[in-house]
N, C-alpha and C positions, 0 to 999 in steps of 0.2 A: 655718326656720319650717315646721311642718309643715302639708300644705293640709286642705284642711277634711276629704276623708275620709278622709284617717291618725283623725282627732281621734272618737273613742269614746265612746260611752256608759257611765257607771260602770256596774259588775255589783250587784246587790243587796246581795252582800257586801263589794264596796268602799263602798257607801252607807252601809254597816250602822256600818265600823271608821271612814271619816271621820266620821259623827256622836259615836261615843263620843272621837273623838280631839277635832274642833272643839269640845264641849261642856267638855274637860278643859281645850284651850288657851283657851279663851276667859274662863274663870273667872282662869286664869293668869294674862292678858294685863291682867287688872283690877288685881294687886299688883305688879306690874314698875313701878319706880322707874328704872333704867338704861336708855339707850341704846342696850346692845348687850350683853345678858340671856346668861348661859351655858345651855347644854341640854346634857343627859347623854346617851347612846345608852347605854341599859343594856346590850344586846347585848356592847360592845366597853367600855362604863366611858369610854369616849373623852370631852369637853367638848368643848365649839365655842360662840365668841362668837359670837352674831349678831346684825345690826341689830335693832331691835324695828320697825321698818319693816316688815322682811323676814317676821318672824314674823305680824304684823298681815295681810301678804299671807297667809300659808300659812294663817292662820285663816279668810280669805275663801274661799279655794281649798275648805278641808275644809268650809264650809259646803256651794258649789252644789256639790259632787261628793256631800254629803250628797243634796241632792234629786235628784238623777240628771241634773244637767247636767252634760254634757260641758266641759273647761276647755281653753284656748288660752289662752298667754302670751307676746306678741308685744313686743317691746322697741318703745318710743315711734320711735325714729328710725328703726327700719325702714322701708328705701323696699320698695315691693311691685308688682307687674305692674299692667297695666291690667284684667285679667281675674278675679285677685283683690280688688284695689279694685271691680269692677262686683259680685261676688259678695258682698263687705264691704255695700252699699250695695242690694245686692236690685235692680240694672238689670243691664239689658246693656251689653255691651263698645263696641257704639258710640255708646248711648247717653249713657255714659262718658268717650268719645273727644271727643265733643261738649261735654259740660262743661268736661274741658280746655281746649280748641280755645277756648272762651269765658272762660277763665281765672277759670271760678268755683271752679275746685282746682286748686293749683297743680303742678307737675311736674316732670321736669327729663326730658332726653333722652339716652343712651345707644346712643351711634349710632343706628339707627334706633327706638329701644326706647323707648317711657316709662316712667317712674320714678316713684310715686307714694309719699310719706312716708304710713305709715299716721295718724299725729299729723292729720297735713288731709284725708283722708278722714273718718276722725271728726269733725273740727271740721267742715267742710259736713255733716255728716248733722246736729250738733249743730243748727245754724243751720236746715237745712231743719226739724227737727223745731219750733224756734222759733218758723220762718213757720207754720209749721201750725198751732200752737197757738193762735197771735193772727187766724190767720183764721178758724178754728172761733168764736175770740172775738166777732170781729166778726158774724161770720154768726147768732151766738144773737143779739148787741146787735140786731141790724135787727129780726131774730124778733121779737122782746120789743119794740121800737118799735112794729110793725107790727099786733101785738096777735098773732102767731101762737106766741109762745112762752110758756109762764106759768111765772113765776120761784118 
């Protein structure tokens, strides 16, 4: 996995060829009947089966690299450091450490190491995002109770 500052900005010109590429695959991706679609490398005349999974990924990929966001593609069961999970998550390392310690993500240990699955890091950030949403909820409903919010 590469850490976050290997991971790059696209250049203007890679923005430029993923947009005509995602706009080609993406019209493509509309008449694909098969499961696992051949593609040609004109280059080499080569074919290659590939998932339509896989290809649906790479249509995503050529979008954000289209608007100039940089792309990370981390396999689900990747376990990751504790310091990249606090990074994943926008706190600090022992802030982090604490959450563990409370087993609101879960872990696993590494001789003295922790091991954090990236899969449940996202799930807790999932879930916090959750809380957040319903208590923003709640905090307009008092509002608008209260007379201080107008719906």
């Amino acid at each position: 996995m590469n850490s976050i500052e290997e991971i790059k900005r696209p250049t203007k010109e890679e923005q430029k060829a993923a947009l005509k590429s995602y706009d080609a695959l993406a019209s493509t991706l509309e008449q694909i009947h098969s499961d696992y679609p051949e593609i040609e490398i004109e280059e080499t005349n080569e074919r290659i089966k590939i998932p339509l999974n896989a290809l649906k990924l790479l249509a995503k990929i050529l979008k954000e690299t289209s608007q100039g966001r940089p792309i990370s593609i981390v396999p689900i069961a990747t376990e990751i450091t504790t310091q990249a999970a606090a990074e994943l998550l926008g706190c600090s390392r022992p802030h982090l450490i604490k959450l563990l310690e409370k087993g609101e993500i879960k872990f696993t240990k590494v001789g003295k190491h922790r091991r954090i699955k990236y899969q449940d890091v996202i799930e807790y950030q999932k879930q916090l995002k959750a809380k957040q949403r319903q208590l923003l909820a709640e905090i307009m409903q008092a509002d608008e109770e209260s007379g201080l919010y107008d719906s």
